[in-house]
C-alpha positions, -999 to 999 in steps of 0.1 A, spaced: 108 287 -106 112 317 -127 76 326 -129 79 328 -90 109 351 -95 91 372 -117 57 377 -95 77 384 -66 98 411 -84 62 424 -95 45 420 -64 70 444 -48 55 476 -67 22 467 -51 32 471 -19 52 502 -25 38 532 -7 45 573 -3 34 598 19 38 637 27 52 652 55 53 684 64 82 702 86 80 733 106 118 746 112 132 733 76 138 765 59 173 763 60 189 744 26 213 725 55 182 712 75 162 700 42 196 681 34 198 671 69 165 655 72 164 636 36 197 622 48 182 605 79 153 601 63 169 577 35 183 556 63 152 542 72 139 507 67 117 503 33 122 542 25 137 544 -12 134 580 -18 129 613 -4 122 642 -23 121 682 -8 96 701 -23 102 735 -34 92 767 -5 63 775 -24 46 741 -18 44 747 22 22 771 44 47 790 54 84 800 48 99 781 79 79 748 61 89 722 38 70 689 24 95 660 20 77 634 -2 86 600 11 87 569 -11 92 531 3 92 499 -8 66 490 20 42 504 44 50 545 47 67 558 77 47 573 103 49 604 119 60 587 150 86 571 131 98 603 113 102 618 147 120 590 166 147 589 135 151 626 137 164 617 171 175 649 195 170 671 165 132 667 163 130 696 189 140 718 162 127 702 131 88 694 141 68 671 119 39 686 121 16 657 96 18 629 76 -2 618 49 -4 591 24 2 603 -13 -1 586 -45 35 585 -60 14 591 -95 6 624 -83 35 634 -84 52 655 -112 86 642 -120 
């Protein structure tokens, strides 16, 4: 029974999954905040990181880097928890991303 315990607690990394999105209308500090916030609350999602200004195309744009325990969010997903405020924030794409890419 343990050995079960165990595989399942190490099957749960293999399944884990990030991806990239990137936001036009997040240059305010408040919006970035904002976003990770709802962001978090999302089924699977474990972590969600802003990357710094200089990262995105433009000034108005931020990456979030989204980490989950399962299947990554989708765009369509990012937008329908965003809710009334997706008029203003607009996710303009999502794409997977290796979490070891990543520098910590």
């Amino acid at each position: 029974m343990k050995e079960i315990a165990i595989l399942l607690m190490l099957a749960t990394g293999c399944f884990a999954d990030s991806c990239r999105a990137l936001v036009d209308g997040a240059g305010c500090r408040t919006r970035q905040l904002a976003m990770q916030r709802i962001w978090e609350k999302l089924p699977l999602v474990t972590e969600v990181k802003i990357l710094p200004r200089e990262d995105a195309p433009k000034a108005n744009q931020r990456y979030f880097i989204i980490h989950s325990d399962g299947p990554s969010p989708s765009r369509d997903d990012l937008i329908k928890a965003l809710g009334r405020r997706a008029k203003h924030y607009i996710v303009l794409s999502v794409e997977a991303e290796s979490r070891f890419d990543q520098s910590e």
